[in-house]
C-alpha positions in Angstrom: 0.0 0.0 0.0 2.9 2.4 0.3 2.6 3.2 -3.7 -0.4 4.4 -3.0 0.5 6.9 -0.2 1.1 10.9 -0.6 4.1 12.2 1.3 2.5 15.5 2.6 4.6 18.3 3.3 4.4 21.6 4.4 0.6 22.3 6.0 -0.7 26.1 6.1 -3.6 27.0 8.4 -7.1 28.9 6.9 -10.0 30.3 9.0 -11.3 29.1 11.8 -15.1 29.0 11.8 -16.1 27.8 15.0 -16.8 24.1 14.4 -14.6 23.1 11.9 -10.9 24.8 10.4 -9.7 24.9 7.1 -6.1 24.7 6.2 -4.1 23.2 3.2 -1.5 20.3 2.7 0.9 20.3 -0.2 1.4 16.1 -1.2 3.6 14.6 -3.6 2.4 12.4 -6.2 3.8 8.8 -5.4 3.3 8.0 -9.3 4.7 11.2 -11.0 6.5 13.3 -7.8 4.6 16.2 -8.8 3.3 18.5 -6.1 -0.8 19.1 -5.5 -2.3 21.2 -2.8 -4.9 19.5 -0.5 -7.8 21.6 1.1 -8.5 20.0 4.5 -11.2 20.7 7.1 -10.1 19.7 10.5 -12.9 19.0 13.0 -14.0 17.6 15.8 -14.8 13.9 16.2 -18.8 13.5 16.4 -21.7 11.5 17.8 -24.5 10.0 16.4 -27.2 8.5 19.0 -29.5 5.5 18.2 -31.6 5.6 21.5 -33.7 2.8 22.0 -37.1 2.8 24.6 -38.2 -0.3 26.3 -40.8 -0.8 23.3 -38.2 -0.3 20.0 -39.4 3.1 19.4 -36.3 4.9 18.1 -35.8 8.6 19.6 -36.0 10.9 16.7 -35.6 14.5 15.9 -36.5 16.9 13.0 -34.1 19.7 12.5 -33.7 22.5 9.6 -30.2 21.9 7.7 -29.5 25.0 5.8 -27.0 23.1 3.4 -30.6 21.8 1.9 -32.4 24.1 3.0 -34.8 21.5 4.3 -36.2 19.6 7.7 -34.9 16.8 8.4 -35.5 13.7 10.1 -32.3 12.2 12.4 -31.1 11.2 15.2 -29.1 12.7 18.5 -25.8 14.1 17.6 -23.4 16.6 18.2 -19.8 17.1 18.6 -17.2 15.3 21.0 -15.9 18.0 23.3 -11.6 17.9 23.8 -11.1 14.6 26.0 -14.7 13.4 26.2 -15.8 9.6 25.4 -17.8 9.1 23.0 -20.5 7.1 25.1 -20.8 9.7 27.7 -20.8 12.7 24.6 -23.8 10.3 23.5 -25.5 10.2 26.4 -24.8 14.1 27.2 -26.4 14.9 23.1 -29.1 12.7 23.8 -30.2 14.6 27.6 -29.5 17.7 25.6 -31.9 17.4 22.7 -34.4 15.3 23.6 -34.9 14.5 27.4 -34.6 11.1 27.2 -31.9 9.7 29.2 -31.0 6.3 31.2 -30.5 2.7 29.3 -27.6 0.8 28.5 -25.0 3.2 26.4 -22.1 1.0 23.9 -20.3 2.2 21.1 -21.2 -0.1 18.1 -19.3 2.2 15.1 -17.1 4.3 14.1 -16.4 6.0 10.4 -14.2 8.3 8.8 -17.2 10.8 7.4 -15.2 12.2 4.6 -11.8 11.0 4.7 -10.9 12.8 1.5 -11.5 16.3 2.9 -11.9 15.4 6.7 -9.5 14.6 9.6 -12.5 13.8 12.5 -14.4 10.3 12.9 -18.1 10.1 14.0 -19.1 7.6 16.2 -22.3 5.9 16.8 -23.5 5.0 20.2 -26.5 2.5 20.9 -28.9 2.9 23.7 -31.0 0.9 24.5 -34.0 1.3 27.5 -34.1 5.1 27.4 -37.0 7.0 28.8 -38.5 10.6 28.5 -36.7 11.8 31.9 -37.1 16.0 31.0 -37.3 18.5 28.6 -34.9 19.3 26.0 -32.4 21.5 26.8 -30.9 22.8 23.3 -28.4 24.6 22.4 -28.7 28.5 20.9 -28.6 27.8 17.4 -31.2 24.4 17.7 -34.6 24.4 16.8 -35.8 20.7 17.4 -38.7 18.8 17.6 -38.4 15.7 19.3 -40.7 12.3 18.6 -40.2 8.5 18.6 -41.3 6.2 15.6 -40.7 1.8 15.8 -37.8 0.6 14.7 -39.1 -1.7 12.4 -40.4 1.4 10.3 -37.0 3.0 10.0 -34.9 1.2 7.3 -38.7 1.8 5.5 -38.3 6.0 5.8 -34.7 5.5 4.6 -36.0 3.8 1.6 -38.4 5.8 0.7 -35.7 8.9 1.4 -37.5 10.1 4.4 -33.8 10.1 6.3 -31.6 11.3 4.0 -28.6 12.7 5.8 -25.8 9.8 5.0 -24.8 10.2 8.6 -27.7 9.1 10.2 -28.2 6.3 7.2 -24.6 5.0 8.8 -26.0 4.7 12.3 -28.7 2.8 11.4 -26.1 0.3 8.7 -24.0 -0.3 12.1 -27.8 -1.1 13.9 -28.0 -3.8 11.7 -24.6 -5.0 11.7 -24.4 -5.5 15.7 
């Protein structure tokens, strides 16, 4: 695999805009020794939340993405503060946007989200046994509304294109591979 590998050299900083910085890499071609320039977004690792009740309802969430411009339908997540697990970031996203709390918390994934831009890793924690133990508590910039929906209707919404944010899609692919 090393013919396949860049050397990157020099890296220069960009802006910083609050959750994610850009900077640039300079590589060399391993086929021609050429030199290309890499933009990079550095970021923090991330959490996606699959929280389970007693009865297989899966704890949902619609939110407006302005990359689409649309509502969309997910699941618990947020960013991995500096030093934090992911299982207890899980647990702390899933308190924060939706109330629910309590269950059984394990980490069943973890993926690069776009390893050709991206330096971070989102993770995906399961929980399973979660109740409705207070309100949401969300952060400035979150609008949310919170609901649950059975399990066994979820890989259905995904077909149709109900849940569409890749992301969340991944959660539910490491669901079914546990």
């Amino acid at each position: 695999m090393k013919h396949l590998e860049w050397q990157l050299r020099e890296r220069r900083a960009g802006n910083d805009y609050r959750v994610f910085k850009t900077g640039f890499a300079d590589g060399v071609n391993p086929r021609t020794g050429s030199t290309t320039t890499f933009s990079l977004i550095e970021c923090p690792d991330w959490v996606n939340v699959l929280a389970l009740t007693a009865d297989e309802q899966v704890v949902m969430l619609r939110q407006y993405r302005p990359g689409i411009d649309k509502v969309c339908l997910e699941i618990p997540g947020g960013m991995i503060d500096p030093g934090e697990d992911p299982v207890a970031a899980g647990l702390r996203e899933l308190a924060e946007e939706t109330g629910y709390s309590g269950g059984v918390a394990e980490l069943i994934g973890s993926v690069a989200p776009n390893p050709a831009l991206q330096n971070n890793r989102l993770h995906t924690v399961l929980v399973r046994g979660v109740e409705k133990t207070g309100e949401p508590t969300p952060e400035e910039g979150e609008v949310l509304e919170v609901h649950t929906q059975p399990l066994a209707s979820v890989y259905a919404a995904i077909k149709r294109g109900d849940i569409e944010h890749a992301l969340v899609i991944v959660a539910f692919m490491h669901l079914k591979l546990t």
